[in-house]
N, C-alpha and C positions, 0 to 999 in steps of 0.2 A: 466595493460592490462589483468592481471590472472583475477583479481575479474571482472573485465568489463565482460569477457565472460560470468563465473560463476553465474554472475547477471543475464543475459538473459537466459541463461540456466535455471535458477531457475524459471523465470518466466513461463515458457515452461513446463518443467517437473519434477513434485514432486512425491516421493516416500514415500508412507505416513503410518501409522498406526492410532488406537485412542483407550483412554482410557475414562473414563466413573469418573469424579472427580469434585471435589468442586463444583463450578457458573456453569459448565456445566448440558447440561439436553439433556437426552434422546429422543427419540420420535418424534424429530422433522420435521422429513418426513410425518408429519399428513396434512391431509387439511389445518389447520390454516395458515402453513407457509406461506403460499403467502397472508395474510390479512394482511394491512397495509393503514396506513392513505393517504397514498400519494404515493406509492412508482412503479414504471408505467415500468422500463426497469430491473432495481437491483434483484437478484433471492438469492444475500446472506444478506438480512436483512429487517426486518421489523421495522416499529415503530407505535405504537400505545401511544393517551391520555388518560392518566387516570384522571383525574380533572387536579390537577397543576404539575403531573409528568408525565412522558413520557418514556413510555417503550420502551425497543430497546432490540430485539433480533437479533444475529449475525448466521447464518447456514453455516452447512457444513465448519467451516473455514481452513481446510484442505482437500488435497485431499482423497477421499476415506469415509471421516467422515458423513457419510451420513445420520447417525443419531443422531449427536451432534449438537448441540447449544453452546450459550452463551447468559446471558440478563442480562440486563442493568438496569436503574431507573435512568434520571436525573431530577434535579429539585433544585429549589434556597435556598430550606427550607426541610428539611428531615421529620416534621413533614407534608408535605403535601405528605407523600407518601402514598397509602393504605397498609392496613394488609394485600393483597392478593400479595403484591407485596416485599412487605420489606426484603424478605430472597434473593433478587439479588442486585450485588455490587451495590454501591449508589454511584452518582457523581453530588457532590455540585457544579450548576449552577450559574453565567457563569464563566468556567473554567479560569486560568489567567497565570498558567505556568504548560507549557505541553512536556512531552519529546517525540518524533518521532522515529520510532524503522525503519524506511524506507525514504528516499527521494521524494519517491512517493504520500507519503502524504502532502508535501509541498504546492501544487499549491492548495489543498481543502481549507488549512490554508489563503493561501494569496489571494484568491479570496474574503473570507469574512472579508477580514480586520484585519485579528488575526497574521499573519508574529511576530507580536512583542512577542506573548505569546512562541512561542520554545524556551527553553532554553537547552534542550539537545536532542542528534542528534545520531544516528546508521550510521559508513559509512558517515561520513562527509566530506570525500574529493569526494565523487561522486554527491553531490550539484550542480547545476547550476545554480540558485537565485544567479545574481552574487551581492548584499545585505548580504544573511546569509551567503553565502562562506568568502566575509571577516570575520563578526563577527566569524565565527570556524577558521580564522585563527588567529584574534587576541585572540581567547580562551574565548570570550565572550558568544559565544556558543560551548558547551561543549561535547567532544565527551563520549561515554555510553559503547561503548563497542557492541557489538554482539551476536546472540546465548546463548552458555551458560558462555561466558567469559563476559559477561555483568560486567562495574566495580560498586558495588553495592557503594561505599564508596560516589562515586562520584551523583551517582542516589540522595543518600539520603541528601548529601549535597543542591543539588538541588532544595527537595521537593516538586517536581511536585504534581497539583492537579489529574492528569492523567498522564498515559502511553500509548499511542497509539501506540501497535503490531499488528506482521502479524504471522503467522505461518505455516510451512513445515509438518510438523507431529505432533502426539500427544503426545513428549515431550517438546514441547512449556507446557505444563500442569506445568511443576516443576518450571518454571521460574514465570511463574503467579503465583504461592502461595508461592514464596520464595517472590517474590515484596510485594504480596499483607499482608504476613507476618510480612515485617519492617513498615507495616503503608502507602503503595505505591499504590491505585487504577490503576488495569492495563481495556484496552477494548483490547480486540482483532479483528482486524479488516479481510474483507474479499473479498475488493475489487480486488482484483487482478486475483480471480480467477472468476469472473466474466466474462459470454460467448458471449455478447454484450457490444462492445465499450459503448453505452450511459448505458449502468444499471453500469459500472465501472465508468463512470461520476458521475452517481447518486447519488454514495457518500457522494455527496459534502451535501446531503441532511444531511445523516448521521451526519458528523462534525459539520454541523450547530446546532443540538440540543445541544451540549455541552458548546455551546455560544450562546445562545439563539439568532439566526440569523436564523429560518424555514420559516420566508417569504422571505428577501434576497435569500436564497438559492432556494426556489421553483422559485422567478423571473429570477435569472440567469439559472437556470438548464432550462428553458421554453428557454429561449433565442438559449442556444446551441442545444437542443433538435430541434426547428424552423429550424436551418441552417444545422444540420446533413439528416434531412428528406428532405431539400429543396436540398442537391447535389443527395440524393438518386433518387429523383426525376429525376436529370436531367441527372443522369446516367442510368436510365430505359429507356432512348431513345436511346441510341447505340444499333445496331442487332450484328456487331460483338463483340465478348468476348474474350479477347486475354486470354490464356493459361499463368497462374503464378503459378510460385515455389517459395519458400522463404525459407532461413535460411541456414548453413555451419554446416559442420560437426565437431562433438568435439570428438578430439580423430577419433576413429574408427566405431564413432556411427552419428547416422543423426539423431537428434531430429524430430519426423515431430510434427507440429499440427494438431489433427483434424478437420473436416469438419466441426462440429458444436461450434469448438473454435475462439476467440476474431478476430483472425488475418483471418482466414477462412470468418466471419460475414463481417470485411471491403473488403475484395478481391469481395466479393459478391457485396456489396452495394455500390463497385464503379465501377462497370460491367466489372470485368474479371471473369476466371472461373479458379481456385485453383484446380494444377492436383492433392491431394489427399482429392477433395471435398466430396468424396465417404466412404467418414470413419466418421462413426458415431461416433465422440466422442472430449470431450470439450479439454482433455489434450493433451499433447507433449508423443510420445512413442519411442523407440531408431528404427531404420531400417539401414541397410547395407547401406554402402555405394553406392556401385552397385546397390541395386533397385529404389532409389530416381534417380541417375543418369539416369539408364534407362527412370523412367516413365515425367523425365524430359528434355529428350532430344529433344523434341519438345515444348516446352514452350518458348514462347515469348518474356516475362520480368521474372527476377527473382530479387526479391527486400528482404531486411534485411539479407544478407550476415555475418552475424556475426558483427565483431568487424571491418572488411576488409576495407581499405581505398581509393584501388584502385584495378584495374585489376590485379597487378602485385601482390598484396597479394594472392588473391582469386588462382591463379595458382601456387605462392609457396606451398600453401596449396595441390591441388593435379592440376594434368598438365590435367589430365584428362577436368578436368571443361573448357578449353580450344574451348572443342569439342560442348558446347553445345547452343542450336541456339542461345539462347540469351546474351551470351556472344560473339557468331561470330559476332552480329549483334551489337552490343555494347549497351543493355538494361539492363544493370545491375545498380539499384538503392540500396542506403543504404541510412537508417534513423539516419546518422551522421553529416547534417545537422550544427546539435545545441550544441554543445561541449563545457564543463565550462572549467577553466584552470585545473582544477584537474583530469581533465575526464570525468566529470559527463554530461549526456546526456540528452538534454530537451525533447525528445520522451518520454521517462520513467519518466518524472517529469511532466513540460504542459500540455504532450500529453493525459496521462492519464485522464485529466477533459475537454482538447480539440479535442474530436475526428473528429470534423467538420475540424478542421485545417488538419488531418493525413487524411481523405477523399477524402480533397479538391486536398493533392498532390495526391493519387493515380489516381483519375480519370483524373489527367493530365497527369499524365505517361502510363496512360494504353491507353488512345484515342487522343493523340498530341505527333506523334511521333518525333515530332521538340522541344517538352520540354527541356526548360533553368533551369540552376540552381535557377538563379535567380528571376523564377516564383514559385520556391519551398520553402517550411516553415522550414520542419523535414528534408528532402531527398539531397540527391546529385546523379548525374549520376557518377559512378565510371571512373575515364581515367585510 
């Protein structure tokens, strides 16, 4: 239940620093950054062809790193890489066994038919694929370790053609050239911190180069991209905008999200209106208990309550929350829905490539206030 929180919390709010090392490159806050072959919603990566290889730069992949990168070169043949390109890591196309440093990478995998290439896993009991949950429990797929307890013995046993990370700060750096040291291609990836639901789909673009699947993946990203605009759509016809808060406090702090972050974009695009929509800014920041309470005590629906499974949670937690409208009124939804046996939560796995599905329930909770569970995907109405 500890790492469950901890997980969301991470997602929310990172405390970062950054160094200036290896595959890394400076500068990257220049015009170029947003040139890319395809790339229409994603704001942390680019890709560009070079004849028969294909450049992928990764930005910002932490928070704060505002002027780091990462770049890429894959291609099926090394000699078809150019001289202008050859000094960044090279990843021999198409990849065939690949280790996952997140669960969230999951659904990009198994959307293009690749499920079978994971052979090892970060956080393997928070899987929901209930497919790869067995394989990590019969040990066929293999757990990796985390952070810096990474168990490298195992890694190398494995020999992946790739390592697919994420990173908190810029001592993610040491782990990359300790892998990349024993012979182990790492990417680092950077969907997560992505300020639009569909550019954190877009990904899936991304992973497609590494299996040469870039039209597969532009056909499906079209498809969800179609159905995420088409409820936008039909939620710009509502005039009223119910009043949402979201999330629980950890400890003695209140993560909030900003205005211009992931969770703030869907409250939008399914016509409610997020009482801390006024804050300019894409990450999670700590606030008092008592001012959220305050500027929440008029709000309508309050949805992603933590880890919370019921009403009765959300008031052990503090009695306080008792008082506020949308708990009097009983609108409190949570995106626990979707639960593996191990805990692991298809919001943060699915949801991540299907934000059309996470849309589809808000705008039934925000504007049918008769909403069943059983019309929901990700959500439940909390008793």
């Amino acid at each position: 239940m500890i790492k469950q929180i901890l997980y969301i919390i991470l997602l929310l709010f990172i405390a970062v620093g950054c160094k200036n090392t290896g595959n890394e490159n400076r500068n990257a806050g220049s015009g170029s950054q947003r040139i890319s072959d395809n790339v229409q919603y994603a704001e942390k990566f680019r890709t560009e062809k070079i004849g028969d290889a294909t450049l992928l730069e990764v930005f910002t992949p932490w928070q704060n790193a505002s002027e780091t990168s990462f770049r890429y070169v894959a291609a099926s043949d090394r000699t078809a890489v150019p001289d202008s390109v050859r000094g960044h890591t090279f990843i021999k196309t198409p990849v065939q066994r690949v280790v996952i440093m997140s669960t969230t990478f999951i659904p990009f995998l198994d959307t293009l038919g690749e499920l079978h290439t994971i052979r090892g896993i970060s956080g393997g009991n928070n899987i929901y694929d209930t497919e790869l949950y067995k394989q990590y429990l019969t040990g066929s797929l293999r757990e990796v370790g985390h952070d810096h307890n990474l168990n490298y013995e195992v890694l190398v046993d494995l020999d992946p053609d790739v390592i697919f990370m994420f990173g908190v700060q810029s001592g993610i750096v040491q782990s990359i050239r300790k892998l990349e040291d024993i012979g182990i291609p790492v990417v680092l990836c950077a969907d997560y911190l992505e300020p639009h639901p569909l550019g954190r789909s877009e990904w899936l673009k991304f992973f497609s180069v590494f299996f040469e699947k870039e039209e597969m993946a532009d056909s499906l990203f079209g498809d969800i991209v179609k159905k995420y605009n088409d409820l936008v759509f039909s939620a710009s016809g509502f005039t009223e905008l119910p009043k949402v808060m979201l999330g629980l406090p950890w400890k003695d702090s209140w993560h909030v999200a900003g205005g211009r972050s992931f969770a703030a974009q869907l409250i939008r695009d399914a016509g409610g209106e997020y009482i801390y929509e006024d804050l300019d800014n894409t990450e999670a920041k700590p606030y008092s208990i008592e001012s959220v309470f305050m500027r929440g005590q008029d709000a309508r629906i309050w949805i992603n309550p933590g880890v919370a499974k019921s009403r009765k949670a959300i008031l052990d937690h503090d009695q306080r929350f008792g008082a506020l409208s949308s708990f009097r009124e009983d609108r409190v939804f949570n995106n626990i829905k979707r639960l593996g046996p191990g805990g692991g939560n298809d919001y943060w796995e699915s949801g991540v490539l299907r934000p059309d599905l996470i849309l589809s329930d808000l705008i039934r909770i925000f504007h049918h206030p008769g909403v069943t569970n059983d019309s929901l995907h990700y959500y439940l109405k909390l008793n």
